[in-house]
PDB file of N, CA, C and O in Angstrom:
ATOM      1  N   UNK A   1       0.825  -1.199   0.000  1.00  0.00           N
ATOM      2  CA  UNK A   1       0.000   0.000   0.000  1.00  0.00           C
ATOM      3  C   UNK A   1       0.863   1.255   0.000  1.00  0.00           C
ATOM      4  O   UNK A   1       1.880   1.489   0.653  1.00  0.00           O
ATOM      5  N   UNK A   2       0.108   2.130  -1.037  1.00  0.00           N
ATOM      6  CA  UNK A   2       1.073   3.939  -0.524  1.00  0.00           C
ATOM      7  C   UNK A   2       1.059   4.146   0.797  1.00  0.00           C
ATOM      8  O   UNK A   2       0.198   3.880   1.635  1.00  0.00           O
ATOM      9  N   UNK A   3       2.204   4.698   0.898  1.00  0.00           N
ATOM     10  CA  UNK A   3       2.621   5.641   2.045  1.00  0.00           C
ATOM     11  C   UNK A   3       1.520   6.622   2.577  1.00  0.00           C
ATOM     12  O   UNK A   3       1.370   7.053   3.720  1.00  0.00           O
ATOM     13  N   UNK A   4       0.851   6.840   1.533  1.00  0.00           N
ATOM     14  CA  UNK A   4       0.220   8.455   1.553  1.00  0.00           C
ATOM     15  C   UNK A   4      -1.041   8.411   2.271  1.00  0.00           C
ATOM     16  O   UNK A   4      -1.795   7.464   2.046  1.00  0.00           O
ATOM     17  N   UNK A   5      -1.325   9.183   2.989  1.00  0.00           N
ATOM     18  CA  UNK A   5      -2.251   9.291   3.876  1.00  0.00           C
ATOM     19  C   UNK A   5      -3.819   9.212   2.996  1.00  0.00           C
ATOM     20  O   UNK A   5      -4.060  10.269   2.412  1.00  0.00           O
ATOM     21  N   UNK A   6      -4.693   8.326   2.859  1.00  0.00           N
ATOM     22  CA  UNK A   6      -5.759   8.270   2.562  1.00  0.00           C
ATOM     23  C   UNK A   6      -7.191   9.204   2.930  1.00  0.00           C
ATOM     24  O   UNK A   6      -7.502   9.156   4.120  1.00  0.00           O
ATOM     25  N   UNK A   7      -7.918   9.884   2.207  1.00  0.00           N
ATOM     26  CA  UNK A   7      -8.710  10.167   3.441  1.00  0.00           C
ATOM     27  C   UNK A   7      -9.831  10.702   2.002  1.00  0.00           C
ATOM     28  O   UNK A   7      -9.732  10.521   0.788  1.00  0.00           O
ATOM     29  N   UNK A   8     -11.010  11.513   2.977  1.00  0.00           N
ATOM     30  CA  UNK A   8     -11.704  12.132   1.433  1.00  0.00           C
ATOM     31  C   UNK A   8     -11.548  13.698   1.547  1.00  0.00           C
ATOM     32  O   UNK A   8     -12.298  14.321   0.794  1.00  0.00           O
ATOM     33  N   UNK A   9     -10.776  14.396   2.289  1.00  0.00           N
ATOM     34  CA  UNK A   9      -9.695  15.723   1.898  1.00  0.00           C
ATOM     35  C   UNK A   9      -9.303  15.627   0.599  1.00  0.00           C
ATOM     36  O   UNK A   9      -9.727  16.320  -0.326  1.00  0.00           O
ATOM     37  N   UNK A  10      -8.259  14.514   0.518  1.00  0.00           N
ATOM     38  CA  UNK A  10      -7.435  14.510  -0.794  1.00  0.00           C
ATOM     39  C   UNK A  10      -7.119  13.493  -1.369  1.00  0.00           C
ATOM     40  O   UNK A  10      -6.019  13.002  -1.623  1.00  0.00           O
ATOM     41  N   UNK A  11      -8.545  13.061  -1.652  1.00  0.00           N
ATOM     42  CA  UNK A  11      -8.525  11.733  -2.798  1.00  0.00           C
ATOM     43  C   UNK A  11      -7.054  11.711  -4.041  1.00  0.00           C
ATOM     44  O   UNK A  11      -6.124  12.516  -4.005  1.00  0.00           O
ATOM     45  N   UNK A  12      -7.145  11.033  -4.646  1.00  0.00           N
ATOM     46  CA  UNK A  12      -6.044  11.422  -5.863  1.00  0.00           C
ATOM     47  C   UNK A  12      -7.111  10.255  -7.027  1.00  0.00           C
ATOM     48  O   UNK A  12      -7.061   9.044  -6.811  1.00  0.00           O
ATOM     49  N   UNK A  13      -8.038  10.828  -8.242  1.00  0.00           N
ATOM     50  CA  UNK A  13      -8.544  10.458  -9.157  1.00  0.00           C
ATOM     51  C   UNK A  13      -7.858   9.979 -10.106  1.00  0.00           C
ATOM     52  O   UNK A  13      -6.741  10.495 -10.153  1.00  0.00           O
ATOM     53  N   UNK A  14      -8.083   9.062 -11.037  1.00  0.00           N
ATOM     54  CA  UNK A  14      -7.025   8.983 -12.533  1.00  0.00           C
ATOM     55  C   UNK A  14      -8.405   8.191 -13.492  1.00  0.00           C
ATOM     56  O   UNK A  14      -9.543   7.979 -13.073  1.00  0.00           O
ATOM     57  N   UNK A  15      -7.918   7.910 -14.689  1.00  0.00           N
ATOM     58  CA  UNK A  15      -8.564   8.063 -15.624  1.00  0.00           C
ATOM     59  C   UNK A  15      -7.853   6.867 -16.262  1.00  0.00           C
ATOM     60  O   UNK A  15      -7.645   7.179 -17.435  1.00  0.00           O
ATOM     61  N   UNK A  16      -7.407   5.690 -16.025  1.00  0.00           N
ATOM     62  CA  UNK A  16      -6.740   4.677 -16.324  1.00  0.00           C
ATOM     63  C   UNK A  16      -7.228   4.011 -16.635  1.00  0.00           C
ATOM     64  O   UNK A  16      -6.735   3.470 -17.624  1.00  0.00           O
ATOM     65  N   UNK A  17      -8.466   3.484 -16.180  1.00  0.00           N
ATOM     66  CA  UNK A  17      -9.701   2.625 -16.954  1.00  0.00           C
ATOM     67  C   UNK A  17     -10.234   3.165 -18.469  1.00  0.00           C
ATOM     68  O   UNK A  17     -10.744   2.458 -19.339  1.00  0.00           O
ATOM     69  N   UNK A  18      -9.998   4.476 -18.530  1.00  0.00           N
ATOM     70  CA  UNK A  18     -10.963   4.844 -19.773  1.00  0.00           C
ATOM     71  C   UNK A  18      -9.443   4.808 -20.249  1.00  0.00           C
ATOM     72  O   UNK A  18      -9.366   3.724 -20.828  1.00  0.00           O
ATOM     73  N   UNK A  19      -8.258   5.387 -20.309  1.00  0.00           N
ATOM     74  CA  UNK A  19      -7.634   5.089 -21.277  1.00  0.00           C
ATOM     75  C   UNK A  19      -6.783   3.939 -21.853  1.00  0.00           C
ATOM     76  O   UNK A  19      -6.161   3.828 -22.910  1.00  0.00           O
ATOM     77  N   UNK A  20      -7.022   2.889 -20.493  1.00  0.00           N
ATOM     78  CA  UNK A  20      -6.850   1.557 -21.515  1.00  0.00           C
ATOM     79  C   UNK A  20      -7.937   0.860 -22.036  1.00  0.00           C
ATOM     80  O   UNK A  20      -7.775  -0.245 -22.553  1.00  0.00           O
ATOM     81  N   UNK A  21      -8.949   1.352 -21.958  1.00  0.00           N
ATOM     82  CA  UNK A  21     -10.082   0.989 -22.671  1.00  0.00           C
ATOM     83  C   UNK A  21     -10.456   1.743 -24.269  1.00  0.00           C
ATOM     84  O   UNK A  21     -11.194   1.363 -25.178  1.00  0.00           O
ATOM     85  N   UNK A  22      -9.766   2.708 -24.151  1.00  0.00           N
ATOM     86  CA  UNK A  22      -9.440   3.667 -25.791  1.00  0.00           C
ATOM     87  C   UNK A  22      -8.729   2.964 -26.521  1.00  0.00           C
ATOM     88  O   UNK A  22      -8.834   2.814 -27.738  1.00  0.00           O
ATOM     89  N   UNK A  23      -7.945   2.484 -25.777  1.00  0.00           N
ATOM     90  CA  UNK A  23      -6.702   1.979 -26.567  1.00  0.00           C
ATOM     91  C   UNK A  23      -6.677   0.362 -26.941  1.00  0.00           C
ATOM     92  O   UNK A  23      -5.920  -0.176 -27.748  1.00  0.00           O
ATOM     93  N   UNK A  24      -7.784  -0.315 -26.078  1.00  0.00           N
ATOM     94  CA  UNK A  24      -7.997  -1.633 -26.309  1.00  0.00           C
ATOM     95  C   UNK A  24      -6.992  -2.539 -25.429  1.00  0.00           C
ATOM     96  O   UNK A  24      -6.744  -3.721 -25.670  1.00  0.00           O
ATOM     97  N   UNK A  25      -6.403  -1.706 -24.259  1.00  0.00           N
ATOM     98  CA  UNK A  25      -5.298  -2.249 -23.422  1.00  0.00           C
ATOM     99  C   UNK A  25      -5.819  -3.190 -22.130  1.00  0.00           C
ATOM    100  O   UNK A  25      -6.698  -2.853 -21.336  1.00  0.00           O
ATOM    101  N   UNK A  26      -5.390  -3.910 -22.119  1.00  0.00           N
ATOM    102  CA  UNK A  26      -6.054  -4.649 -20.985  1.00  0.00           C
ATOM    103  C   UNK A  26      -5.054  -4.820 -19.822  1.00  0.00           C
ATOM    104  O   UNK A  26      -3.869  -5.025 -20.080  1.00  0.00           O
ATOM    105  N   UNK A  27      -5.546  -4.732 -18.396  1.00  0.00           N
ATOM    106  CA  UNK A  27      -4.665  -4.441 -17.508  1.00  0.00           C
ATOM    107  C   UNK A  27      -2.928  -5.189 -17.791  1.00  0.00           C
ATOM    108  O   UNK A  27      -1.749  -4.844 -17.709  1.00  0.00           O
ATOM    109  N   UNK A  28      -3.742  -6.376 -18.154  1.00  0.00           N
ATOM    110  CA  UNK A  28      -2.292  -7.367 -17.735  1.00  0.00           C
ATOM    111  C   UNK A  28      -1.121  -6.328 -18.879  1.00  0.00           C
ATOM    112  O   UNK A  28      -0.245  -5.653 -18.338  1.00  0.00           O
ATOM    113  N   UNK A  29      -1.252  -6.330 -20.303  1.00  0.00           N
ATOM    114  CA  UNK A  29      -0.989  -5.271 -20.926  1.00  0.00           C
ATOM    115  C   UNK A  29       0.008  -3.969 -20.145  1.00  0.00           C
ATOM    116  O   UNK A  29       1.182  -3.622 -20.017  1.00  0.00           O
ATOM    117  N   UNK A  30      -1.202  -3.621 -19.808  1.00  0.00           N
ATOM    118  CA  UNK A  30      -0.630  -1.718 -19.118  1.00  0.00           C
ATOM    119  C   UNK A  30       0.508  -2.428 -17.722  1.00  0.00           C
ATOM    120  O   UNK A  30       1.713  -2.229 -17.568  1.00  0.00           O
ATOM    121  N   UNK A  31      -0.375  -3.213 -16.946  1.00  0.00           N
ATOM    122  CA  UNK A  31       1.241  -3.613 -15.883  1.00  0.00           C
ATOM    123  C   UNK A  31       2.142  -4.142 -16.629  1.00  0.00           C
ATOM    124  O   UNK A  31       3.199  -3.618 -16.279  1.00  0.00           O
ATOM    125  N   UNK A  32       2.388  -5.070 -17.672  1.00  0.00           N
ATOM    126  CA  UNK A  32       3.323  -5.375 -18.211  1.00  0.00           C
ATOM    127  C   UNK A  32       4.713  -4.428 -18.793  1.00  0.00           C
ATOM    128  O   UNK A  32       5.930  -4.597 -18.717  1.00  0.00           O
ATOM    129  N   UNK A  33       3.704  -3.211 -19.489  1.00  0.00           N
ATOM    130  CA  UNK A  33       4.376  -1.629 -19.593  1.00  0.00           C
ATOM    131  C   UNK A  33       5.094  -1.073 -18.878  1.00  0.00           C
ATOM    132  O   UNK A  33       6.136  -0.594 -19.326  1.00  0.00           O
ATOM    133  N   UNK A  34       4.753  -0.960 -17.502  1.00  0.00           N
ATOM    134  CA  UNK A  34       4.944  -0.145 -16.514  1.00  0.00           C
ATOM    135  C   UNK A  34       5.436  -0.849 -15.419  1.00  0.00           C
ATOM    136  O   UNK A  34       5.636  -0.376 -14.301  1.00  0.00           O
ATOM    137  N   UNK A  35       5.733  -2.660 -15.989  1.00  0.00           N
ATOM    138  CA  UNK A  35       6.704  -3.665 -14.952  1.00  0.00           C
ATOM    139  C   UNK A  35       6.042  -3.491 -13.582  1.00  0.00           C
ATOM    140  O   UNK A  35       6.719  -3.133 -12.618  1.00  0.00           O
ATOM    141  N   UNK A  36       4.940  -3.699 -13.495  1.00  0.00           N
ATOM    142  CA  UNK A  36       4.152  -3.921 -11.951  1.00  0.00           C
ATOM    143  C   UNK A  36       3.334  -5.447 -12.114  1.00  0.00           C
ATOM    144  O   UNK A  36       3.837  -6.373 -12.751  1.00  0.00           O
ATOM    145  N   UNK A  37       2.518  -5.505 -11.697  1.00  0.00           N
ATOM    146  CA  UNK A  37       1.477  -6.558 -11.213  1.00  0.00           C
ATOM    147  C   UNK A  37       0.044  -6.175 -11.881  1.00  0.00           C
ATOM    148  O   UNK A  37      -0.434  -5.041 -11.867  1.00  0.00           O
ATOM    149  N   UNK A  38      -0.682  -7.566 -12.593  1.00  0.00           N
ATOM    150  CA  UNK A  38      -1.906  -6.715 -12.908  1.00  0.00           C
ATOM    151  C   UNK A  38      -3.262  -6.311 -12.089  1.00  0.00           C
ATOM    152  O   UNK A  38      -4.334  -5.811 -12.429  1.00  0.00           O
ATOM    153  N   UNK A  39      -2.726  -6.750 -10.885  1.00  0.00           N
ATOM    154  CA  UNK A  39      -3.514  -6.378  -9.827  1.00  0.00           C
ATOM    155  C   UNK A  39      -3.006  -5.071  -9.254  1.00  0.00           C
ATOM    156  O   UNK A  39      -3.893  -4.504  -8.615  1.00  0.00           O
ATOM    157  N   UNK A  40      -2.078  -4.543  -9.276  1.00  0.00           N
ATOM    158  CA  UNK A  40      -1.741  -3.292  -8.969  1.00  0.00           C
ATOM    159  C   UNK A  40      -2.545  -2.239 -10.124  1.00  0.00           C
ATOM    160  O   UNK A  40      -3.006  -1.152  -9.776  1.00  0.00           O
ATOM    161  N   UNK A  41      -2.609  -2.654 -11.258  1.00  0.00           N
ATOM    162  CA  UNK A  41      -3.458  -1.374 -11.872  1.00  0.00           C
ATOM    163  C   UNK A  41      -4.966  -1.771 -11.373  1.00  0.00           C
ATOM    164  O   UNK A  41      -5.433  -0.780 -10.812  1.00  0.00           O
ATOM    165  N   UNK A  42      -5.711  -2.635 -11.371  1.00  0.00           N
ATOM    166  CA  UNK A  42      -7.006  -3.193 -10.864  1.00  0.00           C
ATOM    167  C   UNK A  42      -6.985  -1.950  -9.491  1.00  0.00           C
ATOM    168  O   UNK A  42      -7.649  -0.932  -9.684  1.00  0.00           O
ATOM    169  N   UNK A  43      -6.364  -2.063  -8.408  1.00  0.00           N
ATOM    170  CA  UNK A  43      -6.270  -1.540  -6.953  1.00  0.00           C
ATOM    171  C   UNK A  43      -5.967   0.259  -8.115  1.00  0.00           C
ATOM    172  O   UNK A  43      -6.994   0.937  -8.149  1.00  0.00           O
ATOM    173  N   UNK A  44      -5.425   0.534  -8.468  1.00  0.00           N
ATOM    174  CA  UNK A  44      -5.137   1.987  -8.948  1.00  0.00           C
ATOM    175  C   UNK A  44      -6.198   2.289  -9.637  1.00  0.00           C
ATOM    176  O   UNK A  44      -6.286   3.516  -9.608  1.00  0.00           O
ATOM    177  N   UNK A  45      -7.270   1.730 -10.395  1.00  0.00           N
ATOM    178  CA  UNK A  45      -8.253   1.978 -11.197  1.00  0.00           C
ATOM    179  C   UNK A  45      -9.167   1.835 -10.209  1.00  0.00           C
ATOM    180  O   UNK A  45     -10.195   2.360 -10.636  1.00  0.00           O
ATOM    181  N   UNK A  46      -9.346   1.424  -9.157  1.00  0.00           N
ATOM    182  CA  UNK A  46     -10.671   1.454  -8.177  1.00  0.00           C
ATOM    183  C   UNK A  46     -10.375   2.335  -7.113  1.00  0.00           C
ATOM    184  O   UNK A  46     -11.194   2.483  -6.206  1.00  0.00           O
ATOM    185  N   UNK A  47      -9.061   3.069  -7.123  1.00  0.00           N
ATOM    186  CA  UNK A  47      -8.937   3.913  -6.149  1.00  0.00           C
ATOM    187  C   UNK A  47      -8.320   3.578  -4.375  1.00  0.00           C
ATOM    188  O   UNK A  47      -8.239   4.185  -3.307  1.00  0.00           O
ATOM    189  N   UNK A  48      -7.918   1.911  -5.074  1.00  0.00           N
ATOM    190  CA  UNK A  48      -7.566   1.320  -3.387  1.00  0.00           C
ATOM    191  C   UNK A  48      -6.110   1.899  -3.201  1.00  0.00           C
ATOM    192  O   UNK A  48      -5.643   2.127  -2.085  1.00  0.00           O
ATOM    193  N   UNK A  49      -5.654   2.047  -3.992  1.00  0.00           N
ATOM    194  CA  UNK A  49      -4.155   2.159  -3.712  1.00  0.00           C
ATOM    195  C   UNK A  49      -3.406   3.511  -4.802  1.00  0.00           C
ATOM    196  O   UNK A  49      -3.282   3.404  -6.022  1.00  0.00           O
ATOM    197  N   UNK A  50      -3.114   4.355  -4.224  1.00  0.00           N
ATOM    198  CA  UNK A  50      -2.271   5.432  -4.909  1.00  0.00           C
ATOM    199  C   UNK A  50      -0.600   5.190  -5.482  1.00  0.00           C
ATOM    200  O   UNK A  50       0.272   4.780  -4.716  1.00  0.00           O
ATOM    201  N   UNK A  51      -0.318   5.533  -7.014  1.00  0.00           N
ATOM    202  CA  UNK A  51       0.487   5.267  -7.081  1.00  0.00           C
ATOM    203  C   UNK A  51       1.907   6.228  -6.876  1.00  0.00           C
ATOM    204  O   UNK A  51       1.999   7.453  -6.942  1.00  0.00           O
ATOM    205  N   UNK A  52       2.943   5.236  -6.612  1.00  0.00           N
ATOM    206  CA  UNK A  52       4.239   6.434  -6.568  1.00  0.00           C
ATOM    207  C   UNK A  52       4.056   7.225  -7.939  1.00  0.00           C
ATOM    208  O   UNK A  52       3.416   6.915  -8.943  1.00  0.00           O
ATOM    209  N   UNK A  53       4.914   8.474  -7.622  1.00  0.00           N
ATOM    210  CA  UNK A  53       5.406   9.606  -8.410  1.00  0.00           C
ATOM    211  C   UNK A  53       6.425   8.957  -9.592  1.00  0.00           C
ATOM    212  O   UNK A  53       6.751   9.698 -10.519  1.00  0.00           O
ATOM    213  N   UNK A  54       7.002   7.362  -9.546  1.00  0.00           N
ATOM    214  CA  UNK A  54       7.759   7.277 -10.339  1.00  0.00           C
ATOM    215  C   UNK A  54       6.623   6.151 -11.464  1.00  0.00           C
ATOM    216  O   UNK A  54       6.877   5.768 -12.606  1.00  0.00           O
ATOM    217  N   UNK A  55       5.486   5.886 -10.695  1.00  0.00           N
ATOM    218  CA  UNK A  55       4.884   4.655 -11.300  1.00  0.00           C
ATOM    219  C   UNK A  55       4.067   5.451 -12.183  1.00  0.00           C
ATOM    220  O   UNK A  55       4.125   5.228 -13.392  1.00  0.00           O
ATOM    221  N   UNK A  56       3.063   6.652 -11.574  1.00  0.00           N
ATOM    222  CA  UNK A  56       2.470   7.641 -11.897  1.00  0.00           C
ATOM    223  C   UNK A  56       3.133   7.992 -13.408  1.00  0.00           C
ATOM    224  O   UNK A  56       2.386   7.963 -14.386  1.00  0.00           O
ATOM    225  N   UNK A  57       4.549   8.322 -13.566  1.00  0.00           N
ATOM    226  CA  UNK A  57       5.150   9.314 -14.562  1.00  0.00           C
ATOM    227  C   UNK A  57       5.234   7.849 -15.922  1.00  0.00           C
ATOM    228  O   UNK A  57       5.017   7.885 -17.133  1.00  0.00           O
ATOM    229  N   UNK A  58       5.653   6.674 -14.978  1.00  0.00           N
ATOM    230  CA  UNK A  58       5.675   5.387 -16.174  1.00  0.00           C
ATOM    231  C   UNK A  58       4.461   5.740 -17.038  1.00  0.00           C
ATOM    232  O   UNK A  58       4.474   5.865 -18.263  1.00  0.00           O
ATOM    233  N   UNK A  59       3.394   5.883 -16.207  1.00  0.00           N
ATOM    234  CA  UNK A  59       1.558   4.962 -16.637  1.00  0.00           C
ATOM    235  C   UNK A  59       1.840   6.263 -18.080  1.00  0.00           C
ATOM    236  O   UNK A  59       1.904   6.128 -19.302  1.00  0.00           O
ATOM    237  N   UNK A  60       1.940   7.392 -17.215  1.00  0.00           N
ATOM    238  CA  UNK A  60       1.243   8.644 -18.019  1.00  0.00           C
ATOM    239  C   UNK A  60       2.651   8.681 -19.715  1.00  0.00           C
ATOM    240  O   UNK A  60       2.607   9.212 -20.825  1.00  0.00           O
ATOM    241  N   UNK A  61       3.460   7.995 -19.144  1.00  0.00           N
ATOM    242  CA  UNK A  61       4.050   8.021 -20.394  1.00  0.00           C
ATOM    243  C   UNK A  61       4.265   6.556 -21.454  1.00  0.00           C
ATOM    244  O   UNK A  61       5.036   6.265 -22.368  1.00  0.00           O
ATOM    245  N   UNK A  62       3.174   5.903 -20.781  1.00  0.00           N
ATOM    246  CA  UNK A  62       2.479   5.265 -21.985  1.00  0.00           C
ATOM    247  C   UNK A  62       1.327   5.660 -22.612  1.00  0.00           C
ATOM    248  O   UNK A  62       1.133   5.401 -23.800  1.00  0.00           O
ATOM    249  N   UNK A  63       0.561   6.247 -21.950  1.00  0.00           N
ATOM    250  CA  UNK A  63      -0.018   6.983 -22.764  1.00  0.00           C
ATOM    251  C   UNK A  63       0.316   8.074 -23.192  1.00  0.00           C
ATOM    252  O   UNK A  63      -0.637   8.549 -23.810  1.00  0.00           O
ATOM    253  N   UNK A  64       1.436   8.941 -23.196  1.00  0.00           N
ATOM    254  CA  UNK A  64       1.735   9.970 -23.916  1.00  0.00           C
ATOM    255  C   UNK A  64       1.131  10.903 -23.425  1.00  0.00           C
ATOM    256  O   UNK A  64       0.781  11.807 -24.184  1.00  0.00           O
ATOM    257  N   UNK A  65       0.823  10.983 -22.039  1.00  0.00           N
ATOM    258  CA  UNK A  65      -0.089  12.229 -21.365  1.00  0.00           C
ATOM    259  C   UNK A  65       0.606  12.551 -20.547  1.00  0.00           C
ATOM    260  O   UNK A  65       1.456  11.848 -20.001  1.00  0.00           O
ATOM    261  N   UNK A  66       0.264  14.062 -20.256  1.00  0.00           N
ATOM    262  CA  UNK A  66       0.869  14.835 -19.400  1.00  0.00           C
ATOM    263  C   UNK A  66       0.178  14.318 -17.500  1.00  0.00           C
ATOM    264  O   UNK A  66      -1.003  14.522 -17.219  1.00  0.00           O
ATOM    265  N   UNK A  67       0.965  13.813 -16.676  1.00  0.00           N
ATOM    266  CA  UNK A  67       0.324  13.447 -15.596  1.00  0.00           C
ATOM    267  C   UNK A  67      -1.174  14.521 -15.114  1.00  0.00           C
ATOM    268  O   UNK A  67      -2.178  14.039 -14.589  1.00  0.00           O
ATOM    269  N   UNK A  68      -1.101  15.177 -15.257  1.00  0.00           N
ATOM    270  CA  UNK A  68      -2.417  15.914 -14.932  1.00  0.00           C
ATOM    271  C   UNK A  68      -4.101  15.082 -15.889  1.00  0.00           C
ATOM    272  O   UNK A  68      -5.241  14.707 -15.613  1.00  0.00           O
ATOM    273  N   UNK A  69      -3.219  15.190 -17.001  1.00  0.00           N
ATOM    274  CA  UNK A  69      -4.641  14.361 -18.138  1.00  0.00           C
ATOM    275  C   UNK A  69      -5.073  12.996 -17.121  1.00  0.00           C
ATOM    276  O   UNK A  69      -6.210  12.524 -17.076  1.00  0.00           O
ATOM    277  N   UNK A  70      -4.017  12.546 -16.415  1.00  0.00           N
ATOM    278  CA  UNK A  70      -4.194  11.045 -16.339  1.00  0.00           C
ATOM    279  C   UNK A  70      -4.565  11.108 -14.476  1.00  0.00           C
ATOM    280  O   UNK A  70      -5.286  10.129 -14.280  1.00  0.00           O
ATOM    281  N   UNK A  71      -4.367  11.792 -13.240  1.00  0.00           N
ATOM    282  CA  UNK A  71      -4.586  11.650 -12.290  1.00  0.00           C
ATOM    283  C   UNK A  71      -4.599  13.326 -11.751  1.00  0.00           C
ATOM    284  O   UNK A  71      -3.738  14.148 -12.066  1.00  0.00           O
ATOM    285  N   UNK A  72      -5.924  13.627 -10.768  1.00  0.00           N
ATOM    286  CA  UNK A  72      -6.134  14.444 -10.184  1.00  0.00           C
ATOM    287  C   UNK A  72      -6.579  14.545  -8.615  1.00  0.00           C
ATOM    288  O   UNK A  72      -6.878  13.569  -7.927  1.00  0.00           O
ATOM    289  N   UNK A  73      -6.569  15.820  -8.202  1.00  0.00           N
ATOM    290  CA  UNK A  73      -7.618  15.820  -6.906  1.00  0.00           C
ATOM    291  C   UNK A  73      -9.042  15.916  -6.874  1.00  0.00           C
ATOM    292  O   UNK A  73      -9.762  15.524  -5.956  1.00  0.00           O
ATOM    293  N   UNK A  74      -9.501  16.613  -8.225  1.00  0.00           N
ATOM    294  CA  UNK A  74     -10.566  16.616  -8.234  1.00  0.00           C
ATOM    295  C   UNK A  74     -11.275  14.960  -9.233  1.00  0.00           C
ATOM    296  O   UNK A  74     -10.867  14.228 -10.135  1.00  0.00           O
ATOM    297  N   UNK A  75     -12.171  15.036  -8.594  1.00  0.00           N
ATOM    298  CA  UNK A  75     -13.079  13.892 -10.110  1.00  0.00           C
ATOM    299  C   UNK A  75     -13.407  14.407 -11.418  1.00  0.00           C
ATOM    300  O   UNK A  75     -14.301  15.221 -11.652  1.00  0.00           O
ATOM    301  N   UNK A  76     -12.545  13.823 -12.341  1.00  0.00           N
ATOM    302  CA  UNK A  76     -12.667  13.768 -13.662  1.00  0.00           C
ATOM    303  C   UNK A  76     -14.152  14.103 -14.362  1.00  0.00           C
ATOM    304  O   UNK A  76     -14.974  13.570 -13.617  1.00  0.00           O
ATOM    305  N   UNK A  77     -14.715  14.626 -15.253  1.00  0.00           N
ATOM    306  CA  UNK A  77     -15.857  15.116 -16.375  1.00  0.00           C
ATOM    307  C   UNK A  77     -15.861  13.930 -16.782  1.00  0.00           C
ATOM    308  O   UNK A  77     -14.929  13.134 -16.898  1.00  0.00           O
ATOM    309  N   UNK A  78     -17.101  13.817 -17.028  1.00  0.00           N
ATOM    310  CA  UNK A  78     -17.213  12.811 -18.324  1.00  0.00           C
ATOM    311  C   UNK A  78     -16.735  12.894 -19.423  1.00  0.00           C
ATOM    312  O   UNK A  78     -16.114  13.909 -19.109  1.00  0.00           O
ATOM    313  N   UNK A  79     -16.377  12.708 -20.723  1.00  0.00           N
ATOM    314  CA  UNK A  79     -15.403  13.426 -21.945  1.00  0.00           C
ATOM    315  C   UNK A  79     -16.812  13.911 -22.814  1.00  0.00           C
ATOM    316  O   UNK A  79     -16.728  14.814 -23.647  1.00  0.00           O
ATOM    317  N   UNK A  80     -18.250  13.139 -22.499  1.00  0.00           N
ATOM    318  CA  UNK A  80     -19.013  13.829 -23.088  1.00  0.00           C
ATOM    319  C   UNK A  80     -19.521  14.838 -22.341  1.00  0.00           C
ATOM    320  O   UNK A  80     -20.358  15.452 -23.002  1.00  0.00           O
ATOM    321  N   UNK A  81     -19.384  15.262 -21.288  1.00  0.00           N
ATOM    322  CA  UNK A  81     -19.660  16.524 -21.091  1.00  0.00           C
ATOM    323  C   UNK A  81     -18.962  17.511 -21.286  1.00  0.00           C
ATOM    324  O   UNK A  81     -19.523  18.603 -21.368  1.00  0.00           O
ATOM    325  N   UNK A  82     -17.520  17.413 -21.418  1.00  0.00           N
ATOM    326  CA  UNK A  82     -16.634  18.176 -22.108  1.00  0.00           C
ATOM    327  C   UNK A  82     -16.917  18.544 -23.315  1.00  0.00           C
ATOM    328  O   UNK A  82     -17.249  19.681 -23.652  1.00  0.00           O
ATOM    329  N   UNK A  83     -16.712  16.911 -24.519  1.00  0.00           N
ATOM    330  CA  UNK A  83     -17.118  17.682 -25.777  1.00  0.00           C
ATOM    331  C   UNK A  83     -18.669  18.306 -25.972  1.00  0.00           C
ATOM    332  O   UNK A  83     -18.861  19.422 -26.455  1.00  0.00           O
ATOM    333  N   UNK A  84     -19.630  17.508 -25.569  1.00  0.00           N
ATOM    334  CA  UNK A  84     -20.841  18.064 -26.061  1.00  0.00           C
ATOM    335  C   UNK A  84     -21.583  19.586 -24.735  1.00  0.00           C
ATOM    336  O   UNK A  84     -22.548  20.341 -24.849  1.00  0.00           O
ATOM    337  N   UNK A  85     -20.798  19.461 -23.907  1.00  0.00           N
ATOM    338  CA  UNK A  85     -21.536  20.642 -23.027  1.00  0.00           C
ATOM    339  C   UNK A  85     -22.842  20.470 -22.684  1.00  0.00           C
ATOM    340  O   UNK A  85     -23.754  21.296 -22.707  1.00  0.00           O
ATOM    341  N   UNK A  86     -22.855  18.745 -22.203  1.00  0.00           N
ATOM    342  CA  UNK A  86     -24.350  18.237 -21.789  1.00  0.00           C
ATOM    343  C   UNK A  86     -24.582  18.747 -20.254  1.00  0.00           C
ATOM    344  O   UNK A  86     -23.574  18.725 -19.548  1.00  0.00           O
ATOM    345  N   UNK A  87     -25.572  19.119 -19.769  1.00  0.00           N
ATOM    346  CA  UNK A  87     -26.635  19.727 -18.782  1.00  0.00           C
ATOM    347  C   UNK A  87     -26.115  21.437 -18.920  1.00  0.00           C
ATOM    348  O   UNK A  87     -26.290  22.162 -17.941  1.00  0.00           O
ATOM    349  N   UNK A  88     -25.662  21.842 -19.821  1.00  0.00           N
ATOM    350  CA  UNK A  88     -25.419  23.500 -19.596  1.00  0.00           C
ATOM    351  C   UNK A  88     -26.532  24.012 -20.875  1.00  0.00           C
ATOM    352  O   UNK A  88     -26.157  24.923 -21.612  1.00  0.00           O
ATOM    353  N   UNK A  89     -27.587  23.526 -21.040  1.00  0.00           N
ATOM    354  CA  UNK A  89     -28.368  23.925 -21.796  1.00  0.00           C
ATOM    355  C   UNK A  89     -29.799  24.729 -20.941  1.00  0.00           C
ATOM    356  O   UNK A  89     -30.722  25.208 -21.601  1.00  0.00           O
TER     357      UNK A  89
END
């Protein structure tokens, strides 16, 4: 388990499910990438377990994203409410 103090102050969100699901990646896949366990992304995609700053920078540079695209404090938009600007009508 992280070090890091758990709590609902300062969740830490990511978006790892939807982008190995864009990509057609399946966990075992993405840990294989990023030389972990495929139960370690399972626990990171449900929010049980936060990852290090060095595992964090692996994930986001398989996908070619800037760590912010890929993990936050706040909870992530849906991408269709982004593109389409659904309930601001």
């Amino acid at each position: 388990m992280s070090p890091v103090r758990r709590g609902k102050e300062l969740p830490i969100y990511n978006r790892l499910q939807v982008l190995r699901a864009e990509r057609g990646m399946s966990r075992a896949a993405l840990a294989e990438a990023v030389e972990v366990n495929p139960q370690t992304i399972g626990a990171l995609e449900r929010g049980d377990h936060y990852p290090s700053l060095d595992l964090a920078m692996r994930l986001c540079a398989v996908f070619g994203l800037p760590v912010e695209a890929v993990f936050n404090r706040e909870p992530f938009t849906p991408l269709s409410t982004q593109v389409y600007r659904v309930g601001e009508r």
